[in-house]
N, CA, C and O of each residue as an XYZ file, in Angstrom:
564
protein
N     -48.611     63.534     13.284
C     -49.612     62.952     12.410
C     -49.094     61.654     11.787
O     -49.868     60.698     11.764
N     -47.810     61.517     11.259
C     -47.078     60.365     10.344
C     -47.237     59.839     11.780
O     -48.191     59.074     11.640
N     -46.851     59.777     13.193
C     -46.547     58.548     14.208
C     -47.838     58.089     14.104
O     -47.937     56.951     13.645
N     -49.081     58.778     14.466
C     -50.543     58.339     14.646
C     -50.793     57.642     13.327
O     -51.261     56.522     13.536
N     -50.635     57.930     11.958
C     -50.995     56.798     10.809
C     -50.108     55.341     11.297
O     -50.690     54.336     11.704
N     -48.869     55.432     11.192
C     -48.320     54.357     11.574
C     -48.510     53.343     12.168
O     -48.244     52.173     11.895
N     -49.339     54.162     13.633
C     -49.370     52.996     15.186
C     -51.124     52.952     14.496
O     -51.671     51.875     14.736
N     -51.861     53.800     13.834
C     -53.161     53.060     13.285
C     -52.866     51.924     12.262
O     -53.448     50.841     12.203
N     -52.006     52.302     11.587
C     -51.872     51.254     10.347
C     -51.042     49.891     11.178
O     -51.446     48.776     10.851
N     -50.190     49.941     11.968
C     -49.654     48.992     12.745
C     -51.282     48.216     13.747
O     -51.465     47.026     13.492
N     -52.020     48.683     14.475
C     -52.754     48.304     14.868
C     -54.147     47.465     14.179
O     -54.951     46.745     14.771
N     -54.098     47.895     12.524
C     -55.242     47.692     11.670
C     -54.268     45.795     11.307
O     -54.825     44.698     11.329
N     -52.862     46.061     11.039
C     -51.902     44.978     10.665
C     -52.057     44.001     11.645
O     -52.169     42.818     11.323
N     -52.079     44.464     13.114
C     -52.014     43.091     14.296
C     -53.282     42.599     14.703
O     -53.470     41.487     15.197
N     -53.959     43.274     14.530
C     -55.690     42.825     14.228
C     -56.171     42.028     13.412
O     -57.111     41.333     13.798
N     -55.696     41.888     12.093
C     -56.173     40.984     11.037
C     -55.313     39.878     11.051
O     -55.686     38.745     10.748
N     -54.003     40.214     11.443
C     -52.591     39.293     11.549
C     -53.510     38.232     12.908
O     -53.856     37.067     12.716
N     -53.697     38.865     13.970
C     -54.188     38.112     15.066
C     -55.557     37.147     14.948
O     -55.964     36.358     15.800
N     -56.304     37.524     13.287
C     -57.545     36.482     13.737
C     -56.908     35.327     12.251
O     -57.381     34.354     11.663
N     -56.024     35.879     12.180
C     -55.701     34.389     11.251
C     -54.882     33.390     11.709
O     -54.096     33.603     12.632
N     -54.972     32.336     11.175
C     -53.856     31.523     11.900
C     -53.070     31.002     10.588
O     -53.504     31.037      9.436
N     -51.573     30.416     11.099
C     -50.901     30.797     10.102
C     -51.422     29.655      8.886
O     -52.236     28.747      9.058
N     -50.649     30.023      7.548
C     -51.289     28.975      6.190
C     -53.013     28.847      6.125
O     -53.701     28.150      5.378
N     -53.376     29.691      7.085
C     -54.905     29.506      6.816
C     -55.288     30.079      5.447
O     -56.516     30.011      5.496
N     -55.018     30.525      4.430
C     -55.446     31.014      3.089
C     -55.248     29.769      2.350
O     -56.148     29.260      1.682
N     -53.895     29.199      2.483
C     -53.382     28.264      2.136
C     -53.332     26.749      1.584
O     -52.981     26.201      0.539
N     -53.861     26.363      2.817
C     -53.806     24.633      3.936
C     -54.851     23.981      3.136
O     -55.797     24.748      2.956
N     -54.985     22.973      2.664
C     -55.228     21.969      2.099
C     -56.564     21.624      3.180
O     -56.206     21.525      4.354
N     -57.996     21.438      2.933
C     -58.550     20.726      3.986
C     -58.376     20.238      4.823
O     -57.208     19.876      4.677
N     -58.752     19.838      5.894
C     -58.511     19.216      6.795
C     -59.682     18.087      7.502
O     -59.874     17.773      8.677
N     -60.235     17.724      6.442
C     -61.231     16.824      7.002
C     -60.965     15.570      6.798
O     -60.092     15.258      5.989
N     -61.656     14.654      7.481
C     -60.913     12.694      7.582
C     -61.635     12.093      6.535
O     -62.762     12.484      6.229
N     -61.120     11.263      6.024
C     -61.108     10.313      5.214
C     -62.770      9.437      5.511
O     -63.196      8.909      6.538
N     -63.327      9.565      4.288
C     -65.181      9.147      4.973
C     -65.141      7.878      4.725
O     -64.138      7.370      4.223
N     -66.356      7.092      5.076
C     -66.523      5.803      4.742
C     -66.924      5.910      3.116
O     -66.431      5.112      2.320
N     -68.083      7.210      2.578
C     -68.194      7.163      1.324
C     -67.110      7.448      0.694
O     -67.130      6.971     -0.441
N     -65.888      8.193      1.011
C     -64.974      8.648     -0.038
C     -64.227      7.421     -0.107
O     -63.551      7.241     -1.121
N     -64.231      6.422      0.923
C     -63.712      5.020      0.585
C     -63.971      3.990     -0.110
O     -63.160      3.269     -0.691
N     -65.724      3.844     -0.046
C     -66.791      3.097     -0.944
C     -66.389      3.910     -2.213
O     -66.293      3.049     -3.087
N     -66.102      5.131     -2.769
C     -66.434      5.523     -3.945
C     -64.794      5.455     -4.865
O     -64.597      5.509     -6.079
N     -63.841      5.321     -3.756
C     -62.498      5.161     -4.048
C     -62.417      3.778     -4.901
O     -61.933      3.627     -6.022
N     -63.087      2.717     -3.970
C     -62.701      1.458     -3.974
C     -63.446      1.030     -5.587
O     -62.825      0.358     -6.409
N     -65.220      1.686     -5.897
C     -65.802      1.281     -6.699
C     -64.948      1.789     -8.068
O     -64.890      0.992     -9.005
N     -64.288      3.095     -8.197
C     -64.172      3.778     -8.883
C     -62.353      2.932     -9.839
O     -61.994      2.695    -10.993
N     -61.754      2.782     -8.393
C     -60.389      2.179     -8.619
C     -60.908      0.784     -9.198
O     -60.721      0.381    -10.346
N     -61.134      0.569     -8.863
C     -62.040     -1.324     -9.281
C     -63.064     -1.269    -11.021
O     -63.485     -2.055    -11.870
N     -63.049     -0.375    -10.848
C     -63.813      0.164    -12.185
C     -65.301     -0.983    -12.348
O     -65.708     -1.831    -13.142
N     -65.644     -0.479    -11.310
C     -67.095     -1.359    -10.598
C     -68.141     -0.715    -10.523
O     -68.861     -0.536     -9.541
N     -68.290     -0.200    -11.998
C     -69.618      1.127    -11.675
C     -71.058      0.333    -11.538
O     -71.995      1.118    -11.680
N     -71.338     -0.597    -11.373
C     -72.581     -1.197    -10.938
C     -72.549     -0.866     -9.809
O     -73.158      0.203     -9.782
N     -72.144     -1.162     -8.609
C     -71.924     -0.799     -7.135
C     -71.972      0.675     -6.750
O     -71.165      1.448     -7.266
N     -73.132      1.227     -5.621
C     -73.192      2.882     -5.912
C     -71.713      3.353     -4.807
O     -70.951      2.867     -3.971
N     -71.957      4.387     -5.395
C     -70.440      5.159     -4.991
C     -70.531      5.807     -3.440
O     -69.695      6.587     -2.983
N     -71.709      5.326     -2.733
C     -71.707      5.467     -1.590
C     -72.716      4.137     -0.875
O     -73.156      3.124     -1.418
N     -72.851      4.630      0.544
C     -73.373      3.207      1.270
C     -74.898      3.259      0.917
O     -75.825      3.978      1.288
N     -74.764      2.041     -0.086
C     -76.791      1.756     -0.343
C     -76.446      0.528     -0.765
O     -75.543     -0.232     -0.416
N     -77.464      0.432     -1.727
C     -78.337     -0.122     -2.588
C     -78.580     -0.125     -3.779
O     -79.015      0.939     -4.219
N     -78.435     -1.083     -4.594
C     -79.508     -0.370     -6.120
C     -79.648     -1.441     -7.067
O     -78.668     -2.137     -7.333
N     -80.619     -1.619     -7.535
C     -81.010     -2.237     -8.554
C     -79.869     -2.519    -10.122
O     -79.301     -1.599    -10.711
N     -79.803     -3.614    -10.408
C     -79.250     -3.479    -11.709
C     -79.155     -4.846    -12.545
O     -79.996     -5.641    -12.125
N     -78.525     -5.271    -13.413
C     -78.042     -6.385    -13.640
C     -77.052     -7.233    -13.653
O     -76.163     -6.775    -14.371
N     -76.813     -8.088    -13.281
C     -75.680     -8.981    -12.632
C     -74.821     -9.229    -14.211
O     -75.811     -9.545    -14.871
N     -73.870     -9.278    -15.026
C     -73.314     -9.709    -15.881
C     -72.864    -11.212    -16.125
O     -71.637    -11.212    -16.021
N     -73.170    -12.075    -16.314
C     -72.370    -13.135    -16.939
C     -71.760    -13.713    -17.682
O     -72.111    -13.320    -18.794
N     -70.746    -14.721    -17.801
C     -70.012    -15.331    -18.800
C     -70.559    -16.346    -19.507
O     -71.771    -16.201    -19.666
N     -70.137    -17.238    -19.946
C     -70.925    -17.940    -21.120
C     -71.179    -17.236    -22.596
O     -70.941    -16.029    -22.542
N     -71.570    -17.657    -23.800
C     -71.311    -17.542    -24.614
C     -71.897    -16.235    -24.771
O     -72.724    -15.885    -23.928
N     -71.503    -15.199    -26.030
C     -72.140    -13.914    -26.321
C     -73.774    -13.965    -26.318
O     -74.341    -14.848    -26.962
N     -74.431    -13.104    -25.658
C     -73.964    -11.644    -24.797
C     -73.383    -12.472    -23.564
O     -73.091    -11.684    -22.664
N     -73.172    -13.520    -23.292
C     -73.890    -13.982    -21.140
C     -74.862    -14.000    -20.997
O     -75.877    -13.711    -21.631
N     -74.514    -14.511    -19.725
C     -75.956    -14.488    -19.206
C     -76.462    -13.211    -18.333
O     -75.612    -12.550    -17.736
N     -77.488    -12.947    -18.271
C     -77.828    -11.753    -17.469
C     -79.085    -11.736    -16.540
O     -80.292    -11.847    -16.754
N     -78.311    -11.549    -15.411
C     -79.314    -11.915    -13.739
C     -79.837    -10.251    -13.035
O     -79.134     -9.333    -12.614
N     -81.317    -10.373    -13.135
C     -81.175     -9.153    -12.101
C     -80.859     -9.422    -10.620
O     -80.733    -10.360     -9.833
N     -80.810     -8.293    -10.668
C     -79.928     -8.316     -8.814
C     -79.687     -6.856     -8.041
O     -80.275     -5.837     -8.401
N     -78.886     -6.887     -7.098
C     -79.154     -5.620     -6.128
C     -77.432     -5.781     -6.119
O     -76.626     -6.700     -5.975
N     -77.401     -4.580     -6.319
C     -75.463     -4.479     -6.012
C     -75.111     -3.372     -4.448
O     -75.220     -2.155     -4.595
N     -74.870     -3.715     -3.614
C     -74.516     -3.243     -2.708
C     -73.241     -2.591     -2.134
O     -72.367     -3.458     -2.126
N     -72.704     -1.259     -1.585
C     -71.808     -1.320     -0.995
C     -72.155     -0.854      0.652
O     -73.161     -0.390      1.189
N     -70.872     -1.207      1.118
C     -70.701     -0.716      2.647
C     -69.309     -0.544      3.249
O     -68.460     -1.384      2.955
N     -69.060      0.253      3.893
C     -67.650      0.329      4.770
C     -68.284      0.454      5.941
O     -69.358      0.876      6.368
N     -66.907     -0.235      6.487
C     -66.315     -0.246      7.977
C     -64.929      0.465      8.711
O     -63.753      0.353      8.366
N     -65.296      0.947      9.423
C     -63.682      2.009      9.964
C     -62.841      0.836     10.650
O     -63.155      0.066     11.557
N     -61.608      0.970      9.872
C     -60.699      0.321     10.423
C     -59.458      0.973     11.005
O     -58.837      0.976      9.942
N     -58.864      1.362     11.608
C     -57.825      1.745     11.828
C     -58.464      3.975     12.065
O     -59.443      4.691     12.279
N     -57.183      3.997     11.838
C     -57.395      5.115     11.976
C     -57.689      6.541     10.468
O     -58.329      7.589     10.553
N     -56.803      5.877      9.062
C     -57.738      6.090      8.326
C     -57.804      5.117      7.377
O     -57.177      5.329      6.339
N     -58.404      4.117      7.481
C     -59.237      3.317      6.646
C     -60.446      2.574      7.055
O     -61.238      2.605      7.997
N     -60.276      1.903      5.989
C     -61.835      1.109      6.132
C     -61.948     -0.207      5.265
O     -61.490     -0.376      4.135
N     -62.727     -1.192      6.116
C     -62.940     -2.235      5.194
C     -64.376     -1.802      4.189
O     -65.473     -1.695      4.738
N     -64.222     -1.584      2.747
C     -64.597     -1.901      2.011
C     -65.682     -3.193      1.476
O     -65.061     -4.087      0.902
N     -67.214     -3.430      1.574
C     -67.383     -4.591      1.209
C     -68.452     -4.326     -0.339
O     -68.954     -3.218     -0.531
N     -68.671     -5.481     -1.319
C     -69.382     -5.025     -2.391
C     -69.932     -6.233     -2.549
O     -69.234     -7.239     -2.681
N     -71.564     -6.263     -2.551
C     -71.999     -7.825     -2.121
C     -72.972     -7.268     -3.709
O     -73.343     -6.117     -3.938
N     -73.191     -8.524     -4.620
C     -74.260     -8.639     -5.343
C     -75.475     -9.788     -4.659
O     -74.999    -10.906     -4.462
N     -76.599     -9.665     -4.379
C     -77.406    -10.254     -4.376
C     -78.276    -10.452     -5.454
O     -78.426     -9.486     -6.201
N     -79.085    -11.826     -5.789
C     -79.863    -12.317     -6.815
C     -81.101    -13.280     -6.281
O     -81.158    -13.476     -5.067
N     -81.697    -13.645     -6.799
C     -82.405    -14.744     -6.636
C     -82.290    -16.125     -7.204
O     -82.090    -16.304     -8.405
N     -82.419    -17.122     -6.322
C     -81.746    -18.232     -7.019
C     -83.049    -18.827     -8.330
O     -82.853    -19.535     -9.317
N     -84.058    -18.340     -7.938
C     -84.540    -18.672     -9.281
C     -84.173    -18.196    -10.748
O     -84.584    -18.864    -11.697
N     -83.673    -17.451    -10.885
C     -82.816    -16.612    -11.867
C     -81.172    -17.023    -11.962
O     -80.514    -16.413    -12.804
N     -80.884    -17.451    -11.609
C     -79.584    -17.944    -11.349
C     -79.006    -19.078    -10.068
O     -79.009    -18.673     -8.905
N     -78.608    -20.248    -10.333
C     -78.164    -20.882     -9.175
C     -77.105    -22.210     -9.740
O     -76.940    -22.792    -10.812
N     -76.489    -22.299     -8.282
C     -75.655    -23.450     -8.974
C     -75.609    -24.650     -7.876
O     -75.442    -24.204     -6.741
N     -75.676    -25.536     -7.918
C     -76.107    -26.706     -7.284
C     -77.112    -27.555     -6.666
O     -77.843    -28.223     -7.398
N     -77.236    -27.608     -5.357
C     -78.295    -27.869     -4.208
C     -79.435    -26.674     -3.795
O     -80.323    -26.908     -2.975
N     -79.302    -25.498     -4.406
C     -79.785    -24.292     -3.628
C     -81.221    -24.511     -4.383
O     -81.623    -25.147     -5.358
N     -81.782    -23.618     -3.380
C     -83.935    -24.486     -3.659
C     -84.296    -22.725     -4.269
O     -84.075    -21.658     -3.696
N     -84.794    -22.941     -5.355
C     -85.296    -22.227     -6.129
C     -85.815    -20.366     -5.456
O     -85.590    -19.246     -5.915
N     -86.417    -20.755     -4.451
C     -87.341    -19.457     -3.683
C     -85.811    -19.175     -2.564
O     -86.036    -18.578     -1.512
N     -84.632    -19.531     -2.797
C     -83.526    -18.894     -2.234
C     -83.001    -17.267     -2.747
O     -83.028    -16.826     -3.896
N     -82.527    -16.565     -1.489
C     -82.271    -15.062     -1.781
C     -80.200    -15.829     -1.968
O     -79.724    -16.820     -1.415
N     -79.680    -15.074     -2.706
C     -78.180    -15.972     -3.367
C     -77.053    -14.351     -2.720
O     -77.548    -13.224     -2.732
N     -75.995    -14.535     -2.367
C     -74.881    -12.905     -2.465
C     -73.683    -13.935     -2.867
O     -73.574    -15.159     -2.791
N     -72.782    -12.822     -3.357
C     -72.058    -13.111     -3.261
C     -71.114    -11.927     -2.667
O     -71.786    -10.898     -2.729
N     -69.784    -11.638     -2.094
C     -69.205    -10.147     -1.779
C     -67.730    -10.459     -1.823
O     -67.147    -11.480     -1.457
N     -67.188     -9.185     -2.433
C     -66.163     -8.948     -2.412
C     -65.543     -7.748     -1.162
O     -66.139     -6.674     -1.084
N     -64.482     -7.985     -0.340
C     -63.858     -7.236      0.556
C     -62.615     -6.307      0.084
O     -61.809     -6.799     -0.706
N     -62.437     -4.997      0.535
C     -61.444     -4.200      0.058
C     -60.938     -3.584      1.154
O     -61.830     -2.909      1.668
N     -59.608     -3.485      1.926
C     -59.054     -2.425      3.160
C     -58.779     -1.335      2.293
O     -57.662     -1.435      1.785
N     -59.419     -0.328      1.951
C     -58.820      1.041      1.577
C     -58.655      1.942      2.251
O     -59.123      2.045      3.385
N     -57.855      2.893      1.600
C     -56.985      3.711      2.198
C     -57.333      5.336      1.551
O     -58.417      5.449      0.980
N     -56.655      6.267      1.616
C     -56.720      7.424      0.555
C     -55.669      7.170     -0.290
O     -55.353      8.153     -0.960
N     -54.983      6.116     -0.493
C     -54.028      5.220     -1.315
C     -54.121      4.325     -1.901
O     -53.403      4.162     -2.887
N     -54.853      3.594     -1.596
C     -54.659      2.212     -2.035
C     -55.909      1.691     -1.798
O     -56.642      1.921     -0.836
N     -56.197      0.616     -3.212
C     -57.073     -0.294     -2.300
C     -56.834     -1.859     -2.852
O     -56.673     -2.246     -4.009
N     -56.879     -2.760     -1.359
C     -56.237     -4.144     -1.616
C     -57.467     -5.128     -1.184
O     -58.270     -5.368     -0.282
N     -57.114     -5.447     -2.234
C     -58.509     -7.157     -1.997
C     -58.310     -7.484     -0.219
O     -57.358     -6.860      0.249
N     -58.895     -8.159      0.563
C     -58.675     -8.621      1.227
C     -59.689    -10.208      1.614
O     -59.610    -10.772      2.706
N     -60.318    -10.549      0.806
C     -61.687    -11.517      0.848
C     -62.414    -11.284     -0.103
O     -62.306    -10.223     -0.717
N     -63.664    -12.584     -0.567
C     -64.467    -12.554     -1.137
C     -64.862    -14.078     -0.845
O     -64.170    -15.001     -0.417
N     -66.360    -14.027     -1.264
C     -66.787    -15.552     -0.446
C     -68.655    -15.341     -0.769
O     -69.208    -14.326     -1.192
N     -69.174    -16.424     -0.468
C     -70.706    -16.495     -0.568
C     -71.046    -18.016     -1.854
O     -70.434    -19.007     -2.252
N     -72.206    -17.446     -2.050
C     -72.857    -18.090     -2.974
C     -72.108    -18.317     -4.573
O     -71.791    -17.173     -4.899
N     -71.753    -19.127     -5.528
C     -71.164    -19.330     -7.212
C     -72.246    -17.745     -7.381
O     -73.423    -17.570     -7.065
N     -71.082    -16.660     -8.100
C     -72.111    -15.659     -8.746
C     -72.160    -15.909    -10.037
O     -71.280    -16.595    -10.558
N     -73.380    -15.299    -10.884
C     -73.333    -15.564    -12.348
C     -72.039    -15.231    -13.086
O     -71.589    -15.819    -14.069
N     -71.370    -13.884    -12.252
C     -70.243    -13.047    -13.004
C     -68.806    -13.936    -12.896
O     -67.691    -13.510    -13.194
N     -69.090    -15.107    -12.457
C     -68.107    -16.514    -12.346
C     -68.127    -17.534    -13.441
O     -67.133    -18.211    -13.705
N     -69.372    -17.648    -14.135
C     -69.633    -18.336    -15.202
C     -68.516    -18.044    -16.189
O     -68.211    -16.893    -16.502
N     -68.068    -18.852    -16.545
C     -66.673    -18.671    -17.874
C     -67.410    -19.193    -19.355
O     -66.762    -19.192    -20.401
């Protein structure tokens, strides 16, 4: 009777032992690095909460410099990533405006205006890598 509990209780042990694999209770996720967890890395590290924390769109207001409060432009704050490598991504964060609401030089009134900033992030790090476009209001000193 004690051999038959044994080789049952041994058999109940290599059965449950056999559908696990090992550190599986354990192990840390295992899923890749997203384009949103990069957009939301980059906005969050940047402390850029106008920009949504994943790939869109959204309405808001542009901030400017110049004397108290600034000036203030509506506009569309955008993000987007791109897979770069194997885990990262380029990072981009474009404000768009209208140049009737804001402009600086030659640009004709019924003009759509961006400006964007570029980021390579990582699940580490995130490093400028570009920025370029249109004078944004948030440039005004």
């Amino acid at each position: 009777m004690k051999k038959m509990l044994i080789m049952a209780a041994l058999s109940v042990w290599l059965l449950i032992g056999g559908c696990l694999k090992p550190g599986a209770v354990d192990a840390p996720s295992e899923q890749g690095f997203t384009a949103d967890q990069a957009i939301a890395k980059a906005v969050q590290d940047l402390k850029r909460s106008d920009f949504p924390l994943k790939s869109g769109q959204r309405e808001g207001i542009i901030k400017g410099g110049g004397p108290f409060p600034g000036i203030r432009v509506p506009g569309t704050f955008e993000s987007t990533a791109k897979k770069q490598g194997d885990a990262s991504y380029v990072v981009t964060l474009t404000e768009h405006w209208s140049a009737e609401d804001f402009r600086d030089g030659d640009k004709s009134a019924n003009a759509e205006l961006s400006y964007y900033w570029k980021y390579l992030v990582s699940r580490d790090a995130v490093k400028a890598i570009g920025e370029g476009g249109d004078f944004p209001p948030d440039h005004v000193e």
